[in-house]
N, C-alpha and C positions, 0 to 999 in steps of 0.2 A: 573712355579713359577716366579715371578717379581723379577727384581733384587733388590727393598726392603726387599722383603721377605727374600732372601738369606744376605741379608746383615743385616737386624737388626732381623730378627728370632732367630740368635745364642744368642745374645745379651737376649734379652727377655726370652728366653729358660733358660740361665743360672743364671738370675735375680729369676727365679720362685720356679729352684730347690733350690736356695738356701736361697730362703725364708722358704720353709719348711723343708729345709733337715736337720736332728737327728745333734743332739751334740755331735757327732763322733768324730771332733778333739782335745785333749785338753792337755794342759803338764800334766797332774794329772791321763791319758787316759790306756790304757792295756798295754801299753808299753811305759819306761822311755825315748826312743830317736825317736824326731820326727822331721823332716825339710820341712820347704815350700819354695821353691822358684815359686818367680812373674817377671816376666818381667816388665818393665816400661810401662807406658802410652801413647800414640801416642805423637812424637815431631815434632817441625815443619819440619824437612828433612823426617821422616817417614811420614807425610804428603805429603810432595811434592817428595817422592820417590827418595831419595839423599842418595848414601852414607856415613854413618856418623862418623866411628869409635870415636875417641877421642874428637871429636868436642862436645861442650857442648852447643847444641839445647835445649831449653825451651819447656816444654810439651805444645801442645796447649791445645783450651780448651776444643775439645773432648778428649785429654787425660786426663784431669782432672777430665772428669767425666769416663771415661774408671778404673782409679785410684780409685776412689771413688767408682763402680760398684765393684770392685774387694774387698776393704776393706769390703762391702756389704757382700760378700761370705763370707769371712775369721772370720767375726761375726756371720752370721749364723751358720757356720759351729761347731763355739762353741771352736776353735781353741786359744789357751794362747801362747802369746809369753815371751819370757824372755830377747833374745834379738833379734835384728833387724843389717843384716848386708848389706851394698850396697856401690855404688863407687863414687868417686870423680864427677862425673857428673851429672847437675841437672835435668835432665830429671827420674832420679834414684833417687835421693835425695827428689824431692818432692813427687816423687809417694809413696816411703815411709811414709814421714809423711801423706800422705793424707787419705793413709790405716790402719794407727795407729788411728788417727782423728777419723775414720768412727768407728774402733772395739771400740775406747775408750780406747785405750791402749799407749797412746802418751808417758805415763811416763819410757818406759823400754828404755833402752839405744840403742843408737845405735853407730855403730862403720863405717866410710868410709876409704874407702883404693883403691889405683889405683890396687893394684892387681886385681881386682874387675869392673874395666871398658873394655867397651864394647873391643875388638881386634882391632886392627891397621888395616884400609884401606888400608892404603899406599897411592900410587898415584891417588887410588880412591876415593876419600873423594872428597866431593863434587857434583860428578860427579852425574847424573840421571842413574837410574838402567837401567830402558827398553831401553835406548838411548846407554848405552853397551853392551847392549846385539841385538844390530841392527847393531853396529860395532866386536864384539870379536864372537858372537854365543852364545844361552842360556847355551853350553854344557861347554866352556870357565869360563864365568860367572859364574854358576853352580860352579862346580870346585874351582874358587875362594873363593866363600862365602860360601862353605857347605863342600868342600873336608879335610881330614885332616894335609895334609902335603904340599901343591901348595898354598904358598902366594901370595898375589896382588901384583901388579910392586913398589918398593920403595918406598915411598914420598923423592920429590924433594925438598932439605934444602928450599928452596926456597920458598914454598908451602904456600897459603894464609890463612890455614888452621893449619900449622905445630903446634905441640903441644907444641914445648917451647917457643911460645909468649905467653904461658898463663900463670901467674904467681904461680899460684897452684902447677906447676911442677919447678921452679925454682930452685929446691935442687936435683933434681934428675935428670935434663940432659942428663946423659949419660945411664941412662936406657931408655929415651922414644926409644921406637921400630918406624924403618923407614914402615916395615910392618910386618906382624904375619900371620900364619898358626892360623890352632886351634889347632894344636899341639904345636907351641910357646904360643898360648895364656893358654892352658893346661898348661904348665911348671911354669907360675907363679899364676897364680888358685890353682895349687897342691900347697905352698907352705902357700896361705893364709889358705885351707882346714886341710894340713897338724896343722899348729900352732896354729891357731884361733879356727875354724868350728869343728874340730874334736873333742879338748880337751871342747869345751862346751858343744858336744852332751854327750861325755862320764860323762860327770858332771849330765846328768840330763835334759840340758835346752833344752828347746822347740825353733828353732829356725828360724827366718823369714828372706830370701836373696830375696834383689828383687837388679833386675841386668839385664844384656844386652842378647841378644841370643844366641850370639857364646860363651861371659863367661858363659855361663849360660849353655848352649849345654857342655864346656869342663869338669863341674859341674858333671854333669848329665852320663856323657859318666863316669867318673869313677865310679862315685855311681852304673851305672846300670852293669858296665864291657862290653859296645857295643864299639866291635870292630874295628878299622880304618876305614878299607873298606865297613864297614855299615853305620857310622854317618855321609855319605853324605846325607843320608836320615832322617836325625833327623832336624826338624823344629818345632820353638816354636811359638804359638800367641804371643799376648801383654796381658798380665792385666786381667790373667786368674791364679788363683792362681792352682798350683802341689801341690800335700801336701805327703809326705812321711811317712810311720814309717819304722821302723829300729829296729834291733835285736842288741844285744849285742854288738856283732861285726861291725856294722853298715851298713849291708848289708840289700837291702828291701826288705822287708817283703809282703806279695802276698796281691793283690787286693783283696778286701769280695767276689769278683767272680771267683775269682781264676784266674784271667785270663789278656793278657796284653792290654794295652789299645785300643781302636779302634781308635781313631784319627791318631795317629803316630804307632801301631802295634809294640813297642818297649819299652814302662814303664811297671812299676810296680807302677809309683805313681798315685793319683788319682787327676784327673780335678775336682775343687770342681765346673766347671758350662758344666760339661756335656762332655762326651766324641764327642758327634755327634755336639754340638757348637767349638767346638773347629776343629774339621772338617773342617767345612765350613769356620770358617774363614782362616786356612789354606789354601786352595783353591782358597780364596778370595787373599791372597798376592801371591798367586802363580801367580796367573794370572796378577797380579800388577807389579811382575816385567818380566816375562816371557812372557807372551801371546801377542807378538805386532801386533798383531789385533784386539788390543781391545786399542783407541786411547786415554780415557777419565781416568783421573783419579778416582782409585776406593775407593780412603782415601779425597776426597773431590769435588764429584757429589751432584747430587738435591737427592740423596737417605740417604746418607749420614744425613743433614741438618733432613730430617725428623726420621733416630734416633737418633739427638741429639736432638729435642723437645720431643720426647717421653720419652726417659732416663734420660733428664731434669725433666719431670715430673712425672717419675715414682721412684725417690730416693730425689729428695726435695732437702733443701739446708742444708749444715753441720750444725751438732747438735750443736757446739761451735760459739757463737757470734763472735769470734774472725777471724773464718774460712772464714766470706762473703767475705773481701777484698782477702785473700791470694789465695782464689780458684778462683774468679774474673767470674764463671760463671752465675750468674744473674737468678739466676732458683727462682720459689717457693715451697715451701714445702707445698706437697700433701696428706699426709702420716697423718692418726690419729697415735694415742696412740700405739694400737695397732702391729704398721707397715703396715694396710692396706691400699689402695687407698680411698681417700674421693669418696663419692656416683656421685659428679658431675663429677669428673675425671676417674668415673670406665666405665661411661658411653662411654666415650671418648676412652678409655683405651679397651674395648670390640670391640670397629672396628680395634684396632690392628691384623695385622695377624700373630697371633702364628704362 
């Protein structure tokens, strides 16, 4: 298999299921509490393989269309939101609106809170992932960014990076964290779930968190009850929507296969673009920052470039006139009435390799 294949098959794969997949998700649905959380969109330090905690990177422009593929699912899926919750960083911020855009649902509120941003690097912000892990060992590294209780080395006051030159936190100072665990990042996640997230679902509402991995993972680690010493092994994609239901009590409720996911071997919630897409790209970042025998970047190679003209042209451009400038990605829309590919694009679109 060609490394296009592995790199844009998931992509493709989870475009198709979700073009046809039933009206499964919906606030009105067999059950009154329901939660999706999305990851953000490629930014530019997930690009260039940087760690990024608090820094507020700009989604490039395959993550706007990575954003845009995602809101793609979340409409098929037939999914209603009530509200929309995400964090002070715009890599979050926009992914959001661009997946509201895509469902048609821009009018439901939404709410930002640094509770909700991505965990403190520490002294690692900045830095290139596989280039510390050629210096510390992937097990080190590992450790860092996956373990629950072993945080990254401080941030240095100093730091060109530090998060109180940005004025957005100028009232809170003495909260920004030097660095975090996912157990520090856990402690104040619990408290937005706790006040916000919780009392919405028991009201009823249908609700959409798009947010970072690790907040995202401490999210997740409660909802499912995966233990410490297991959630080193919990890894999320980007801009692949989770979708949950929930019982009374707000604990989830079993997959229609009764069974837990195959990607990660640890949800209950369902990939609305495929368990075995979500897989590979897994895989795919693993290798990204771990595998240092692999010299080339895998977030911005010549394989890359041709699935951004194909998912260019396979999702067209935002249905909102308003949307050409803010999404900035220069695409044309391909797509009749229908949703389908126009005849001369299917053409083109058939030497694809699924």
């Amino acid at each position: 298999m060609s490394s296009f294949r592995r790199i844009a098959t998931p992509l493709a794969s989870a475009m198709r299921r979700a073009a046809s997949s039933r009206r499964q998700y919906s606030s009105i649905n067999c059950t009154h509490y329901n939660i999706c959380f999305l990851r953000h969109g490629q930014s530019t330090w997930n690009r260039d393989n940087r760690f990024i905690g608090w820094t507020d990177t700009p989604l490039t422009e395959d993550g706007v269309l990575e954003a845009r593929v995602a809101g793609r699912m979340l409409q098929s899926s037939g999914m209603l939101f009530d509200e929309a919750h995400t964090s002070l960083l715009r890599r979050c911020i926009r992914t959001t609106n661009l997946v509201l855009m895509e469902m048609g649902q821009e009018y439901i509120p939404v709410t930002k809170h640094w509770r909700l941003n991505e965990r403190s690097y520490g002294d690692l912000v900045g830095l290139n992932k596989k280039e510390v892990v050629k210096i510390h060992g992937a097990d080190q590294v590992k450790r860092w960014r996956r373990s629950y209780d072993e945080p990254p080395p401080p941030m240095n006051e100093e730091h060109d990076h530090h998060p109180k030159l940005d004025p957005r936190y100028r009232l809170m100072l003495d909260e920004i964290p030097k660095s975090e665990s996912l157990k520090c990042t856990r402690a104040r996640s619990k408290i937005y779930w706790d006040d916000v997230i919780a009392p919405g679902l028991r009201s009823g509402k249908t609700l959409l968190v798009v947010g970072h991995e690790n907040n995202l993972r401490s999210l997740i680690m409660r909802l499912e009850g995966i233990a410490p010493e297991d959630i080193i092994n919990l890894n999320l994609p980007r801009a692949v929507p989770l979708a949950y239901r929930l019982d009374k009590d707000l604990k989830p409720l079993p997959r229609e296969d009764g069974k837990l996911d195959e990607a990660t071997g640890m949800l209950r919630g369902t990939w609305l673009g495929g368990d075995e897409a979500v897989q590979e790209i897994l895989e795919r970042d693993h290798k990204q920052v771990y595998d240092t025998s692999i010299d080339r970047n895998l977030e911005a190679d010549a394989d890359r470039d041709k699935w951004r003209r194909w998912t260019e042209m396979a999702i067209g451009e935002p249905e909102d006139e308003s949307a050409k400038e803010h999404s900035r990605s220069h695409v044309h829309r391909n797509l009749n009435l229908n949703g389908q590919l126009k005849e001369e694009d299917r053409i083109e679109c058939n030497n694809f390799p699924y």
